[in-house]
N, CA, C and O atoms as a CHARMM CRD file, in Angstrom:
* protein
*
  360
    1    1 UNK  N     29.45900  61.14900  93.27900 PROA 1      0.00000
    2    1 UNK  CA    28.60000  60.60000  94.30600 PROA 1      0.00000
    3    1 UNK  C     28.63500  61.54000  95.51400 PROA 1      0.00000
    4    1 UNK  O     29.66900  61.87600  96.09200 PROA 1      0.00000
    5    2 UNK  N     27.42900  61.91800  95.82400 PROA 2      0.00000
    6    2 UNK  CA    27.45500  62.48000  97.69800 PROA 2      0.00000
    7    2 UNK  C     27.02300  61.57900  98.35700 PROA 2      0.00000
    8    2 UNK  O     26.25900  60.69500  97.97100 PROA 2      0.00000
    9    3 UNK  N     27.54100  61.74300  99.56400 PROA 3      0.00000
   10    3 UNK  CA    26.71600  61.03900 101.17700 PROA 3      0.00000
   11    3 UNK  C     26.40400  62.53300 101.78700 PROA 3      0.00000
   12    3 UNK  O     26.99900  63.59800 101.62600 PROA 3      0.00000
   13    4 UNK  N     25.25700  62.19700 102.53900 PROA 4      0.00000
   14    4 UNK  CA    25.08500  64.01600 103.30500 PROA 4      0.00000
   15    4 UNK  C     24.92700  62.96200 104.56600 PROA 4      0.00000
   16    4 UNK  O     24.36500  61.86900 104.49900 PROA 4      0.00000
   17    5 UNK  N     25.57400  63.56000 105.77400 PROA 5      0.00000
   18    5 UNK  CA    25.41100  62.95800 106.94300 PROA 5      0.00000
   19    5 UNK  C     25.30200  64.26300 107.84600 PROA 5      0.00000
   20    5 UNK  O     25.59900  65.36300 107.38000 PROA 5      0.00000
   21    6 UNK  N     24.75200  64.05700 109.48700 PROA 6      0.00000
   22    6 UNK  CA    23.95900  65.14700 110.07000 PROA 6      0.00000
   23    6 UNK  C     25.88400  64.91400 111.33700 PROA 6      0.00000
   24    6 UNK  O     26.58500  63.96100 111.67700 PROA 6      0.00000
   25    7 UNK  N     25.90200  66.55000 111.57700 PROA 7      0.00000
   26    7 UNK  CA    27.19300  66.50100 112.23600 PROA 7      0.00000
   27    7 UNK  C     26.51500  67.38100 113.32100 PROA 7      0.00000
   28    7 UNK  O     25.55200  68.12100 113.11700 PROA 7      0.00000
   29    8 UNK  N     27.34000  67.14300 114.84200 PROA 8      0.00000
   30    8 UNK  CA    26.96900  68.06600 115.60900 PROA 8      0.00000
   31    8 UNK  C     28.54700  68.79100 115.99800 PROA 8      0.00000
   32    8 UNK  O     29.72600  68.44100 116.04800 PROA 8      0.00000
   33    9 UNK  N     27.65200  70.11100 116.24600 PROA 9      0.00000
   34    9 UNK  CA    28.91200  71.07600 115.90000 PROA 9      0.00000
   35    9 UNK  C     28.82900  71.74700 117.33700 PROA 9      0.00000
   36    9 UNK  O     27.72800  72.18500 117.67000 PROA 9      0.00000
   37   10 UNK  N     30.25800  71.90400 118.51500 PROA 10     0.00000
   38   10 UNK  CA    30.07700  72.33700 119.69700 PROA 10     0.00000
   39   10 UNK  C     30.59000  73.47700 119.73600 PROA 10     0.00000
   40   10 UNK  O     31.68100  73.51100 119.16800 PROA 10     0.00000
   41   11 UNK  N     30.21700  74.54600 120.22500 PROA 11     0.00000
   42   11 UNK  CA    30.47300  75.82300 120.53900 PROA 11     0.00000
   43   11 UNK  C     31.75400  75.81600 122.07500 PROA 11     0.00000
   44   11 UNK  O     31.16600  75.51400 123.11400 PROA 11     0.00000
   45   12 UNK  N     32.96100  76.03600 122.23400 PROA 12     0.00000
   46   12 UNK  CA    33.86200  75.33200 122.67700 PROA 12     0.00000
   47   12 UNK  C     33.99500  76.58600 123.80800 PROA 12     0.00000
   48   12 UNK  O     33.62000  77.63700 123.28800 PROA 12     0.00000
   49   13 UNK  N     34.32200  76.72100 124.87500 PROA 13     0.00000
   50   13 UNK  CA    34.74200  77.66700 125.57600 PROA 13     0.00000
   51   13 UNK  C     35.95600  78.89500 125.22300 PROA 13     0.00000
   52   13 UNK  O     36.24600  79.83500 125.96300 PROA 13     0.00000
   53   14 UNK  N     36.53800  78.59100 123.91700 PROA 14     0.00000
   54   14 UNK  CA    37.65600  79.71600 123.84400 PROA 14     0.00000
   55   14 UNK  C     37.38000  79.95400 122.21600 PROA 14     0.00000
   56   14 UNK  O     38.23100  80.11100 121.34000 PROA 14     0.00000
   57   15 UNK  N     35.56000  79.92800 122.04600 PROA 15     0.00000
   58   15 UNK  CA    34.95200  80.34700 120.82400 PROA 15     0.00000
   59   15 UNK  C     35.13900  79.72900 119.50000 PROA 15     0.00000
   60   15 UNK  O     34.85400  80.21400 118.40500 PROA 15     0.00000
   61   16 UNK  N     35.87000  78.12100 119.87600 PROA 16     0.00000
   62   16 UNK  CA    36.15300  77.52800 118.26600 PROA 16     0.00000
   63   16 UNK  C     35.11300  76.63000 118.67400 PROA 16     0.00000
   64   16 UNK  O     34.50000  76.66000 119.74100 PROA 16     0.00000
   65   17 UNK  N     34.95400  75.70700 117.57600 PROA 17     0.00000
   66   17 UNK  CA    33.79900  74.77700 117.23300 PROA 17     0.00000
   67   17 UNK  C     34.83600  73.65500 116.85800 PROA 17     0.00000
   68   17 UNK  O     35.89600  73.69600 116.23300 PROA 17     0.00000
   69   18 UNK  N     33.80000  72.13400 117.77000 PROA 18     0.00000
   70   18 UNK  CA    34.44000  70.89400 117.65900 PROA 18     0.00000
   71   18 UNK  C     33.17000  70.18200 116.64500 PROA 18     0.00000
   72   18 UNK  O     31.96100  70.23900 116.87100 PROA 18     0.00000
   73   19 UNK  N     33.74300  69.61700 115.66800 PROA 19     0.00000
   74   19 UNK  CA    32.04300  68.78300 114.87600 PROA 19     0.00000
   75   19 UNK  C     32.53600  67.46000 114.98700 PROA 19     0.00000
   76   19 UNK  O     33.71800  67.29800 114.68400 PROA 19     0.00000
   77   20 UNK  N     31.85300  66.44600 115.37000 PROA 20     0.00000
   78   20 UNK  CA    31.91600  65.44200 115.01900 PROA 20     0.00000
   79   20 UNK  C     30.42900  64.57500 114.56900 PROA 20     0.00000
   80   20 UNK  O     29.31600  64.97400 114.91000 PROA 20     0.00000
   81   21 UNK  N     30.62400  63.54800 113.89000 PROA 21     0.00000
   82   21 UNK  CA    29.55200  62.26300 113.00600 PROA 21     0.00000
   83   21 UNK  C     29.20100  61.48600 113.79800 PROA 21     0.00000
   84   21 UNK  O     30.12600  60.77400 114.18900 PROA 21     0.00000
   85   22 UNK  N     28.05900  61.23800 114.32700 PROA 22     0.00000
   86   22 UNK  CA    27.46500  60.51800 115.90800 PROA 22     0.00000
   87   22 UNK  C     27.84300  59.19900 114.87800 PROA 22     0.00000
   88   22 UNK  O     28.23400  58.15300 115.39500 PROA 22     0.00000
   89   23 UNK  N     27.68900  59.32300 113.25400 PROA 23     0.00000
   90   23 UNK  CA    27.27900  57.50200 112.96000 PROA 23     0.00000
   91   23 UNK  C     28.75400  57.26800 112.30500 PROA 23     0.00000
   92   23 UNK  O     29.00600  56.19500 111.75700 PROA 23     0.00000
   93   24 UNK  N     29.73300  58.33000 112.38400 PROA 24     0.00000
   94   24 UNK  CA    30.99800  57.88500 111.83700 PROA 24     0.00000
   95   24 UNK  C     32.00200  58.30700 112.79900 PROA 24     0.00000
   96   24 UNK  O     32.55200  59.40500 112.88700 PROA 24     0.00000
   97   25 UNK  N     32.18900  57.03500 113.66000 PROA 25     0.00000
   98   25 UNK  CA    33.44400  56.77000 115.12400 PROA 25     0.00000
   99   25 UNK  C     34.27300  57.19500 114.49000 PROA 25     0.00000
  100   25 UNK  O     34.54700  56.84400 113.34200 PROA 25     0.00000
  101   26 UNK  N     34.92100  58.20000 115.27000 PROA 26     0.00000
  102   26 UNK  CA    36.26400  59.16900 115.21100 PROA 26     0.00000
  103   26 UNK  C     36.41900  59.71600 114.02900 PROA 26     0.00000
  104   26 UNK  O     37.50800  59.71200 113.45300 PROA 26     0.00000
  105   27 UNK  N     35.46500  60.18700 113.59300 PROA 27     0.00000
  106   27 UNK  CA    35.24200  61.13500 112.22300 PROA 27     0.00000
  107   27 UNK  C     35.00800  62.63000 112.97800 PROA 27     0.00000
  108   27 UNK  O     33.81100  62.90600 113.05800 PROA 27     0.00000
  109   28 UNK  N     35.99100  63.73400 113.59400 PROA 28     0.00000
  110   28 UNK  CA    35.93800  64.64300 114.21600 PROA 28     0.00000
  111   28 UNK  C     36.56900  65.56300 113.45200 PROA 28     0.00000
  112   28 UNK  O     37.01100  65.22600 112.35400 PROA 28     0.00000
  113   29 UNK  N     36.68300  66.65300 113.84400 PROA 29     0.00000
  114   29 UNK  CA    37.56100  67.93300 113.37200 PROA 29     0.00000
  115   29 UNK  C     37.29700  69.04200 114.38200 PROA 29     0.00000
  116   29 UNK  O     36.59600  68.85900 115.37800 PROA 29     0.00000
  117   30 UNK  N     37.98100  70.39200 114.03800 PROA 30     0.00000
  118   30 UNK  CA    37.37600  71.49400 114.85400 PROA 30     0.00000
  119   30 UNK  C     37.56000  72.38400 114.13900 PROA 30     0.00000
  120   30 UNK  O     38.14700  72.02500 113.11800 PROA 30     0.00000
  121   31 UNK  N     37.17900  74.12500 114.20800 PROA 31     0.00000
  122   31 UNK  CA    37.38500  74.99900 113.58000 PROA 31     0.00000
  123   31 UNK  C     37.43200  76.68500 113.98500 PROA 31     0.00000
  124   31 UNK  O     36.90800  76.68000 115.10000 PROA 31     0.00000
  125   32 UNK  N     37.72100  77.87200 113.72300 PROA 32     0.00000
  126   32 UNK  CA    37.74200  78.75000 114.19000 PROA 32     0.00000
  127   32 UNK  C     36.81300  79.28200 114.19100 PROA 32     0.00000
  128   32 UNK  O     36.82500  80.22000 114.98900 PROA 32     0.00000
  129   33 UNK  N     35.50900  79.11000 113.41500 PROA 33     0.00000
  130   33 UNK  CA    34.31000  79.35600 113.54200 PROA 33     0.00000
  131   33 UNK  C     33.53500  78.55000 113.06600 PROA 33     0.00000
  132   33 UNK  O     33.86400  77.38700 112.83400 PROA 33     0.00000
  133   34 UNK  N     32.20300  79.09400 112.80400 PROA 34     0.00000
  134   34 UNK  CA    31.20400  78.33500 112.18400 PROA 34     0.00000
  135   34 UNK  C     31.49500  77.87300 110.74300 PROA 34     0.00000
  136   34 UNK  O     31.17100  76.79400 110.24500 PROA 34     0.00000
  137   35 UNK  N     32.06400  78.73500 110.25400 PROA 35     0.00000
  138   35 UNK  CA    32.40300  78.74400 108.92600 PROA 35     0.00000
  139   35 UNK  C     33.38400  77.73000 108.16300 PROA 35     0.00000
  140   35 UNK  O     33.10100  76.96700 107.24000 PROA 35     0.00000
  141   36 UNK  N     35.01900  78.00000 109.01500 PROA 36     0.00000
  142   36 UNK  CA    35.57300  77.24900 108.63000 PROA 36     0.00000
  143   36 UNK  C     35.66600  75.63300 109.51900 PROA 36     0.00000
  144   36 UNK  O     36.53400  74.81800 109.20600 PROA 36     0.00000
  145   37 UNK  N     34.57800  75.32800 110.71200 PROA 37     0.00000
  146   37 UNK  CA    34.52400  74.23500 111.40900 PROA 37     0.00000
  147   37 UNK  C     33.57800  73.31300 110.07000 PROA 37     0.00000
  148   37 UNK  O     33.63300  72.08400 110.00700 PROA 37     0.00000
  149   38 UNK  N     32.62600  74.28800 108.93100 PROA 38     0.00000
  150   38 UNK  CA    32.19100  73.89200 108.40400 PROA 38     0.00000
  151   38 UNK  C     32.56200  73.76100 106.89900 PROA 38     0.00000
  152   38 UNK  O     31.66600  73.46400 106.10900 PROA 38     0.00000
  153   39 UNK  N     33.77700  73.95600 106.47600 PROA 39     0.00000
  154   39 UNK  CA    34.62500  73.72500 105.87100 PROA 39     0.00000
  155   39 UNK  C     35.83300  72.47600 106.34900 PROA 39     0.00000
  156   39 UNK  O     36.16000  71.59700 105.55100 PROA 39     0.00000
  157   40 UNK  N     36.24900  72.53600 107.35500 PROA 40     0.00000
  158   40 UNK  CA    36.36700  71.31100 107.86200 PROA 40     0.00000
  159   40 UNK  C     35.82000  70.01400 107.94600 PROA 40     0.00000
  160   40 UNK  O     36.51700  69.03900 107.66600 PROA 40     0.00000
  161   41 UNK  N     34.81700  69.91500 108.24900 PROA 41     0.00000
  162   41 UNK  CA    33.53100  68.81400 108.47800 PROA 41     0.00000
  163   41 UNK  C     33.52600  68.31000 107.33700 PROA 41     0.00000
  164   41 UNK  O     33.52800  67.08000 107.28100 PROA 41     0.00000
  165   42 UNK  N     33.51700  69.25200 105.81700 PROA 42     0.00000
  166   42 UNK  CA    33.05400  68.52700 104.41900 PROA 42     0.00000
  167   42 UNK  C     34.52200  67.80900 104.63100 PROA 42     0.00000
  168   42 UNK  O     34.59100  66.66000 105.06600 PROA 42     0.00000
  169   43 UNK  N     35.57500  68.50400 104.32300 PROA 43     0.00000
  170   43 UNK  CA    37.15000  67.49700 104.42100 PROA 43     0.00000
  171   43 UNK  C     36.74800  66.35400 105.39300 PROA 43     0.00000
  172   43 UNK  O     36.19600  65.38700 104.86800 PROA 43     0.00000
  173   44 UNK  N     36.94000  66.32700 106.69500 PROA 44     0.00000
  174   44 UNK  CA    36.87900  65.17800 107.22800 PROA 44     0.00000
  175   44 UNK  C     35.72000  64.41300 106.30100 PROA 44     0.00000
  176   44 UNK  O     36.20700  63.71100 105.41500 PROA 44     0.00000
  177   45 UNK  N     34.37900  64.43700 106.35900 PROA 45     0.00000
  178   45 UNK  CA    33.67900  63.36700 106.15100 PROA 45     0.00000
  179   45 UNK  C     33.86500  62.79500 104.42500 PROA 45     0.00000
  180   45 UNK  O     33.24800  61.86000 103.91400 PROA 45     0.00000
  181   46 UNK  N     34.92200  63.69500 103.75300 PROA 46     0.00000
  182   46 UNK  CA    35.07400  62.94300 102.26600 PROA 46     0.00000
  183   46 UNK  C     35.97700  62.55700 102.57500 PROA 46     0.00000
  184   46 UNK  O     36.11400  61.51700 101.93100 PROA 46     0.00000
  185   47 UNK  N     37.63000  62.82900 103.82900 PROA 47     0.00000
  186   47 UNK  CA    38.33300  61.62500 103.74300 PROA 47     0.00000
  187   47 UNK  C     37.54700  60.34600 104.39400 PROA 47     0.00000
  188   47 UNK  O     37.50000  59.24600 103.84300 PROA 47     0.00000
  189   48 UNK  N     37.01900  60.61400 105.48100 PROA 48     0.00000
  190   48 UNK  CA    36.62700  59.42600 105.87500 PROA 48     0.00000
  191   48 UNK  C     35.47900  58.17800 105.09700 PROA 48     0.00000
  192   48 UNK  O     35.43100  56.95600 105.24200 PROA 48     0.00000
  193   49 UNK  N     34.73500  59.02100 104.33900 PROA 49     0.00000
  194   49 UNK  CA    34.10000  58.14100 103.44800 PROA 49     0.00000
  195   49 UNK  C     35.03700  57.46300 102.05700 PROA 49     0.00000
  196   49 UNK  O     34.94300  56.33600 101.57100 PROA 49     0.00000
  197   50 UNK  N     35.70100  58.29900 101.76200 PROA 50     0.00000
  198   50 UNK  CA    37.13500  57.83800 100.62200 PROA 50     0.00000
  199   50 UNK  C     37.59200  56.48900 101.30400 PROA 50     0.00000
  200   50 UNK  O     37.54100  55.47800 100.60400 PROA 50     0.00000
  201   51 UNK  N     38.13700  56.35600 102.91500 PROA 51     0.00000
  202   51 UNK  CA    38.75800  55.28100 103.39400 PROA 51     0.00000
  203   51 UNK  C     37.52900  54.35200 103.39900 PROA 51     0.00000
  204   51 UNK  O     37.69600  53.16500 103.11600 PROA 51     0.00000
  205   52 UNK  N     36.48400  54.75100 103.66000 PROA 52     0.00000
  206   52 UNK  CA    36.19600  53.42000 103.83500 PROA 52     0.00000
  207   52 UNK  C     35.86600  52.46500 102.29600 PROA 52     0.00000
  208   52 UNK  O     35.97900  51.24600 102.16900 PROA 52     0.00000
  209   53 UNK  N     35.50400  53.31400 101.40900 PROA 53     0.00000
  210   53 UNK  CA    35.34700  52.31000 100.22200 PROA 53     0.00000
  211   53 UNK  C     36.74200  51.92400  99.73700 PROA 53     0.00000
  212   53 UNK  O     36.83700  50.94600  98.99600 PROA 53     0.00000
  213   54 UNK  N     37.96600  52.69100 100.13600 PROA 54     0.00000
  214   54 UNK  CA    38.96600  52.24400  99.64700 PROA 54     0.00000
  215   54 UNK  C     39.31000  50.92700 100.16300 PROA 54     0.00000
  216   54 UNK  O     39.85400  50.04900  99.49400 PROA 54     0.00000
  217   55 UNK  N     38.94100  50.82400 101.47300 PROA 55     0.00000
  218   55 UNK  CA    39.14500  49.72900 102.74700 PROA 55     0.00000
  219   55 UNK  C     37.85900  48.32300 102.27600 PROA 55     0.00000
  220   55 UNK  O     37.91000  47.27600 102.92100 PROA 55     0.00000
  221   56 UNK  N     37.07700  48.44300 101.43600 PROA 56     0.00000
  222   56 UNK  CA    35.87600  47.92000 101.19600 PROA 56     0.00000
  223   56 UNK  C     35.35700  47.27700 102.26600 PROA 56     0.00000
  224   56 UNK  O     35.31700  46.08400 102.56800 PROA 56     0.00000
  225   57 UNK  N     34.84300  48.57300 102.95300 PROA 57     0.00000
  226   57 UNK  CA    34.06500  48.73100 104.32500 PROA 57     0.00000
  227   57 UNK  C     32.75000  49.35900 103.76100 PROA 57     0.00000
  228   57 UNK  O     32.77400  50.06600 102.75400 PROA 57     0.00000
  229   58 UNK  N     31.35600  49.01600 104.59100 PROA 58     0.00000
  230   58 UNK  CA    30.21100  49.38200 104.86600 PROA 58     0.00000
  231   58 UNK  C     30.37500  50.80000 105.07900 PROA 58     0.00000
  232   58 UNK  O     31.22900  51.06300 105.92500 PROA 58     0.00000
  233   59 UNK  N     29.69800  51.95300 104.45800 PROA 59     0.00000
  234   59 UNK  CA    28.84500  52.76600 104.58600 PROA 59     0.00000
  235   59 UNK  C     28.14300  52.76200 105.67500 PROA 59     0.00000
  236   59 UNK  O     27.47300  51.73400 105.77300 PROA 59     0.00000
  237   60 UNK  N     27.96300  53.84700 106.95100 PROA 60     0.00000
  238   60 UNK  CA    27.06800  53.57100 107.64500 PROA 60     0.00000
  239   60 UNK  C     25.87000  54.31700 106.93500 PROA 60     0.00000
  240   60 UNK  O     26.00800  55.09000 105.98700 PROA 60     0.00000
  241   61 UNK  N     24.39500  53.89000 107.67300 PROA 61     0.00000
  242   61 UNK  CA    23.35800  54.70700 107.08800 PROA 61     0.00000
  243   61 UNK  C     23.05300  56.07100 107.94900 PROA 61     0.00000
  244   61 UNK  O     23.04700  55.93300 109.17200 PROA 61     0.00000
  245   62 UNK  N     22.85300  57.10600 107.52200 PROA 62     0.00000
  246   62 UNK  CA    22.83800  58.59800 108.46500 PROA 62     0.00000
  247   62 UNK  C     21.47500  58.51100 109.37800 PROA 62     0.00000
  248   62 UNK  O     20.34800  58.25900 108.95200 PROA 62     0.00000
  249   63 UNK  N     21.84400  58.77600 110.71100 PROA 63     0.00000
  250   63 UNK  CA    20.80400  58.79400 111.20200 PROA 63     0.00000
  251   63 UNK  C     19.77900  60.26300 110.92300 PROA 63     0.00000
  252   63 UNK  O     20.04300  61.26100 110.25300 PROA 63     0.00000
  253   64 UNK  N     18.65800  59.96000 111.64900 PROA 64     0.00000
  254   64 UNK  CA    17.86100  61.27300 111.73100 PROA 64     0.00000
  255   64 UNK  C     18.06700  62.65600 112.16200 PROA 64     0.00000
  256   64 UNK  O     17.57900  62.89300 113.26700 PROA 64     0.00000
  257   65 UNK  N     18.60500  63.54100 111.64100 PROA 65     0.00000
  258   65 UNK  CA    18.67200  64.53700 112.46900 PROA 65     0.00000
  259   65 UNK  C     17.72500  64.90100 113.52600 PROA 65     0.00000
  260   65 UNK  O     18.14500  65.48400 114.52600 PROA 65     0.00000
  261   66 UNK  N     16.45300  64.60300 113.39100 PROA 66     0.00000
  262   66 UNK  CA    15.63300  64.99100 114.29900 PROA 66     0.00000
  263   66 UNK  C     16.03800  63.59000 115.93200 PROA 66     0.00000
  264   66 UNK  O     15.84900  63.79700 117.13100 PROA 66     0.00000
  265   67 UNK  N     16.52200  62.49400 115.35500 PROA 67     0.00000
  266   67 UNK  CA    17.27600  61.97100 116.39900 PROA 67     0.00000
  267   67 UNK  C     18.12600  62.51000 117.26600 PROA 67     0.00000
  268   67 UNK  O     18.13900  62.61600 118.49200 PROA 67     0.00000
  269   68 UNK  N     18.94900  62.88200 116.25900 PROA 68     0.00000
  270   68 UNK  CA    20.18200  63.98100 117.28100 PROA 68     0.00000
  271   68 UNK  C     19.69400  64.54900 117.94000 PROA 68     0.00000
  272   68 UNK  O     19.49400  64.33400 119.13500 PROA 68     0.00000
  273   69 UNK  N     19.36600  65.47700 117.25500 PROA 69     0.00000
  274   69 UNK  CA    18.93700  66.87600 118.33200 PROA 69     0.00000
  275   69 UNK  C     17.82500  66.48300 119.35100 PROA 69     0.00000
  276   69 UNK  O     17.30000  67.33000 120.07300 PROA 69     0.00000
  277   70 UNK  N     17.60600  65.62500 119.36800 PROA 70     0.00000
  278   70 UNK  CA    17.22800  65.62600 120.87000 PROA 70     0.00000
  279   70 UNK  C     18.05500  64.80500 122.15000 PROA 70     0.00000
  280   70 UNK  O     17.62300  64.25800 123.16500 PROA 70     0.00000
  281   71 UNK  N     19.61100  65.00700 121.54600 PROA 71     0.00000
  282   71 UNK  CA    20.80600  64.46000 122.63200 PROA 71     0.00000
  283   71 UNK  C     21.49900  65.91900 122.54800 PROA 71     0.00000
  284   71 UNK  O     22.61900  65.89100 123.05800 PROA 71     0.00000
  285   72 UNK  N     21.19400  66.96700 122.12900 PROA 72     0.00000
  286   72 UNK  CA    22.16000  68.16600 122.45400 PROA 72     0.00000
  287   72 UNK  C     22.16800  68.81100 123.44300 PROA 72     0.00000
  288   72 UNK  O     21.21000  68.75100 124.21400 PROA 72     0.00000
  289   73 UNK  N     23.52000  69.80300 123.75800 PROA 73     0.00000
  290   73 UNK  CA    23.90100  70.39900 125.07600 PROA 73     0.00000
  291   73 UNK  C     23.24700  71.58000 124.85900 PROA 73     0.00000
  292   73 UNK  O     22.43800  71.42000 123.94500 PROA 73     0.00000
  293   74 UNK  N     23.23400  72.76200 125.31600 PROA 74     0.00000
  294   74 UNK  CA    23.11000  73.87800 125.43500 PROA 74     0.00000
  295   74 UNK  C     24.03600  74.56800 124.56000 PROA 74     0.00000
  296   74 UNK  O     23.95200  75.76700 124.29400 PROA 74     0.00000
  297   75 UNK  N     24.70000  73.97500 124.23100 PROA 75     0.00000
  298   75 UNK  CA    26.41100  74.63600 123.19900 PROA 75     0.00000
  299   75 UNK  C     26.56800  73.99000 122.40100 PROA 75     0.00000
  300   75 UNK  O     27.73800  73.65900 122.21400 PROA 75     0.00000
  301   76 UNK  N     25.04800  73.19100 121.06400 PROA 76     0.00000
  302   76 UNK  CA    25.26900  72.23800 120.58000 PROA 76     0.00000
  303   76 UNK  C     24.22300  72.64400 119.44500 PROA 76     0.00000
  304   76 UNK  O     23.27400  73.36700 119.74500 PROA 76     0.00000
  305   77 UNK  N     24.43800  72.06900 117.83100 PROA 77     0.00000
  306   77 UNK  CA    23.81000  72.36400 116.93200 PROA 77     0.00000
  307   77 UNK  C     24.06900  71.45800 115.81700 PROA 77     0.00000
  308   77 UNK  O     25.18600  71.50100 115.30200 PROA 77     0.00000
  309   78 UNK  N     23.09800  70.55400 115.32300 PROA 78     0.00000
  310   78 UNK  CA    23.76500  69.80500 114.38600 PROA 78     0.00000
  311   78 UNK  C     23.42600  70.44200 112.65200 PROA 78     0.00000
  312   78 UNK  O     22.44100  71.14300 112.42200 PROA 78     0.00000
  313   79 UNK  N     24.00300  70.21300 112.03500 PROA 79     0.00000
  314   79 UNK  CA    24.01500  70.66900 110.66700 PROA 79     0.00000
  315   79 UNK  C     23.81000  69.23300 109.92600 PROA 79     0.00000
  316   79 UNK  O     23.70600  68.15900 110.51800 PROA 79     0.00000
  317   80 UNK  N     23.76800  69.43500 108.41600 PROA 80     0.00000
  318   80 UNK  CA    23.64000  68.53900 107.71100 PROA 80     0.00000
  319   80 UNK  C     25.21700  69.05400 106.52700 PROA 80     0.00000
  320   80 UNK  O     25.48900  70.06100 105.87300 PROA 80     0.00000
  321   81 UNK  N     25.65500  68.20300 106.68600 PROA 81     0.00000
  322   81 UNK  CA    27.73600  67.91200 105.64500 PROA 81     0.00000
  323   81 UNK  C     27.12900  67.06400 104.36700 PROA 81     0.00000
  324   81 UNK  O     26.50100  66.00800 104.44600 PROA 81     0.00000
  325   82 UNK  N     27.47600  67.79600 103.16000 PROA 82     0.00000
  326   82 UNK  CA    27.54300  67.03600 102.37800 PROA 82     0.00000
  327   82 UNK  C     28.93900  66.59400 101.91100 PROA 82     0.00000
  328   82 UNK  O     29.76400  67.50500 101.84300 PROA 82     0.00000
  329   83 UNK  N     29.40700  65.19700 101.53200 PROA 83     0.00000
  330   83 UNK  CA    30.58600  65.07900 101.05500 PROA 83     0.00000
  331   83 UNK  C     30.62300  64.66700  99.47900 PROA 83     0.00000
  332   83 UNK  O     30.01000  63.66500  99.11000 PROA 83     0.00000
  333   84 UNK  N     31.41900  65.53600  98.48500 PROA 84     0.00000
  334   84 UNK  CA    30.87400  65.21300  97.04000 PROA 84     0.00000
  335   84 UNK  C     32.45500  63.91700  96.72700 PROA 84     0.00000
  336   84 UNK  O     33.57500  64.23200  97.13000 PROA 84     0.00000
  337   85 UNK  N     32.28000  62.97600  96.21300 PROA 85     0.00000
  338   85 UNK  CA    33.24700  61.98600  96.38800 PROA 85     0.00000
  339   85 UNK  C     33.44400  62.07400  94.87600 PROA 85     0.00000
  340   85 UNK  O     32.48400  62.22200  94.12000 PROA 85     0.00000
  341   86 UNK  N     34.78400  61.97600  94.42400 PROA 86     0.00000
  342   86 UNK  CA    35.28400  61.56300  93.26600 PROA 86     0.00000
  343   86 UNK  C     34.70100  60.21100  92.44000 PROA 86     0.00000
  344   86 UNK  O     34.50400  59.09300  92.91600 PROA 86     0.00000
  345   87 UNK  N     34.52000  60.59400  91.26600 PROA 87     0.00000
  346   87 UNK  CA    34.27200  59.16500  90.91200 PROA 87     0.00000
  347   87 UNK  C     34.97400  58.08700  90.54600 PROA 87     0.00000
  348   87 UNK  O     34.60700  57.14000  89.85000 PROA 87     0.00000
  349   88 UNK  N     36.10600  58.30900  91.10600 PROA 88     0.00000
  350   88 UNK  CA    37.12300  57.10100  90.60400 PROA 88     0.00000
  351   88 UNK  C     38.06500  56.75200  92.15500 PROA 88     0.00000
  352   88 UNK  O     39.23300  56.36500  92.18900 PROA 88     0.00000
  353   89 UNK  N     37.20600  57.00800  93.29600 PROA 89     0.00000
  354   89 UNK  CA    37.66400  56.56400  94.57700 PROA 89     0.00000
  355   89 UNK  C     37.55200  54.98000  94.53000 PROA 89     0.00000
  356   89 UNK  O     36.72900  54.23500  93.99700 PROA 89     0.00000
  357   90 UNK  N     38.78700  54.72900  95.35300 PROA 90     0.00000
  358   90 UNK  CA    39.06600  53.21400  95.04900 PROA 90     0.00000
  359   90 UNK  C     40.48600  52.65200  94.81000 PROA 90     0.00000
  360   90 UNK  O     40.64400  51.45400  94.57500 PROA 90     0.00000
């Protein structure tokens, strides 16, 4: 199973990147670049989707990216994370 959810990824003052999930509260990470902030992002959002079906919690639904991006900073870029989930989470 995937979920693809839209992450915004901040360009940080000492050149690392913070991403976090506007629709998944305290689903954050950071990274040394683009690259591995985006290697990060897939980890966070498959643990955090793992807990919640383990927790038999709601799925949120992903908002629009074209929503987002029109709340970004100047040092701000959202991407689209896919998370590929095991099939025997639970």
């Amino acid at each position: 199973m995937q979920k693809i959810y839209p992450a915004i990824f901040t360009h940080e003052d000492d050149d690392q990147y913070t991403v976090y999930f506007p629709d998944l509260q305290g689903c954050e990470t950071y990274g040394e670049n683009v690259e591995h902030a985006t290697l990060m992002a897939i980890e966070a959002l498959e643990l955090y989707i793992e807990a919640l079906i383990n927790h038999n919690m709601p799925i949120p639904i992903a908002s629009s990216i074209e929503k987002i991006n029109k709340t970004l900073e100047g040092n701000e870029f959202t991407s689209f994370i896919v998370a590929t989930l095991k099939e025997n989470t639970k």
